[in-house]
TORLO-805116 format. One record per residue (C-alpha): x, y, z. Coordinates in nm, 3 decimals. Layout:
BEGIN
x/y/z
X/Y/Z;
...
% end
This chain:
BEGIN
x/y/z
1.265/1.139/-1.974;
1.084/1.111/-2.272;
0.802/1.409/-2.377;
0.477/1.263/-2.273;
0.203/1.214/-2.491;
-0.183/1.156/-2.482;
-0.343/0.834/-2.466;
-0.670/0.707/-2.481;
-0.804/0.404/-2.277;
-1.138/0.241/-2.273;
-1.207/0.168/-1.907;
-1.550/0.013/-1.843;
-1.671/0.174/-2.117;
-1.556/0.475/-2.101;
-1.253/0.652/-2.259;
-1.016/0.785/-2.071;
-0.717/1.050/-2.143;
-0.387/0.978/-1.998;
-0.035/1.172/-2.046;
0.229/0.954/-2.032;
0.534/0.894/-2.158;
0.557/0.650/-2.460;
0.813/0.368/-2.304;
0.491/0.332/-2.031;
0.236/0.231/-2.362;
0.288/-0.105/-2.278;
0.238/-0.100/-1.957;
-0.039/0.122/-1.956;
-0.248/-0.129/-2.183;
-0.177/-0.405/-2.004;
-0.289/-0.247/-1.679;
-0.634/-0.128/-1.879;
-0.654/-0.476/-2.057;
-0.626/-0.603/-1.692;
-0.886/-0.334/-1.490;
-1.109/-0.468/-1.787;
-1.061/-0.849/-1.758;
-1.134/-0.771/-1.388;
-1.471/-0.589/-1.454;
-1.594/-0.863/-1.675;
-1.503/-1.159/-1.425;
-1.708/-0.934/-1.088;
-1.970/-0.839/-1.346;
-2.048/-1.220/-1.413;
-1.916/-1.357/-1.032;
-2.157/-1.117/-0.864;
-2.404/-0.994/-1.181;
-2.389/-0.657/-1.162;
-2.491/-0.479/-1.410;
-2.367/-0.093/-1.312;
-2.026/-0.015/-1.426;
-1.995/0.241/-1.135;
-2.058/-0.112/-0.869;
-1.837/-0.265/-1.047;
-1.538/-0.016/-1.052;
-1.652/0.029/-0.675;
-1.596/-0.406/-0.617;
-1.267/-0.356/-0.770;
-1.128/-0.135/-0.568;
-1.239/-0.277/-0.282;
-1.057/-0.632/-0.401;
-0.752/-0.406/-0.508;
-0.727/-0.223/-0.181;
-0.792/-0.546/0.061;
-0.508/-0.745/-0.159;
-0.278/-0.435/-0.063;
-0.351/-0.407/0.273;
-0.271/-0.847/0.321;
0.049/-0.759/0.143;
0.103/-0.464/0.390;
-0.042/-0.600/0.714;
0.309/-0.854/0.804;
0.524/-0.502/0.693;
0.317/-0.360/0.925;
0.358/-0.622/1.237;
0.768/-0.613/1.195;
0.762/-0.239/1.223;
0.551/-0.265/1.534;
0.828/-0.553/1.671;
1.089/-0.339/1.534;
0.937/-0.067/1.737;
0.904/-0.270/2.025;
1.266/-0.413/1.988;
1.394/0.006/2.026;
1.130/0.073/2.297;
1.317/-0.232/2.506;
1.658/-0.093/2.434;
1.580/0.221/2.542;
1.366/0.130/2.858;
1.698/-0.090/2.963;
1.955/0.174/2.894;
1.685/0.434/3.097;
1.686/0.191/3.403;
2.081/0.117/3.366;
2.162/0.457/3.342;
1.892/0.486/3.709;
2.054/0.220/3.880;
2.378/0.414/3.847;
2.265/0.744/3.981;
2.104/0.589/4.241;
2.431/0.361/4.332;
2.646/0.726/4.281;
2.410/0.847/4.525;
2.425/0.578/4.777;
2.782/0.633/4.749;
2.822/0.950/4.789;
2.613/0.956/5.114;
% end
């Protein structure tokens, strides 16, 4: 790992200090370039003026777009989850309809 430096980003007017390593420059910028491009198109879409709004409105978009990517992860953990509850609700009446036929059996 490289030794991290200090970086400073204009977000929404505002500079920012990061610590990063220096292969993540790139990508850092791109990400700011990108938060800013952002602000400018919610700014203009739904004219707000306050920076704090619209750093508010983004993360609201950013968090809804996660949670649609999420949400079908989500549903096939609750089937897979369903799937093992099945399995184990048939193996826990398999495993009762041979006690009970070892008891009829036995008596």
């Amino acid at each position: 790992m490289s030794k991290q430096r200090e970086f400073k980003f204009v977000i929404a007017g505002r500079v920012y200090p990061v610590f990063a390593d220096p292969d993540q420059e790139k990508s850092l910028r791109q990400t700011v370039n990108t938060i800013n491009n952002e602000l400018v198109r919610i700014e203009s879409e739904y004219f707000i003026k306050d920076k704090q709004d619209s750093l508010a409105m983004l993360a609201l978009q950013l968090m809804v777009e996660d949670y649609e990517e999420l949400e079908p992860a989500n549903q096939e953990l609750s089937s897979g989850q369903l799937n093992k509850f099945n399995r184990d609700l048939n193996d826990a009446i398999e495993t009762l309809i041979n006690k009970i036929d070892l008891h009829l059996e036995a008596h």
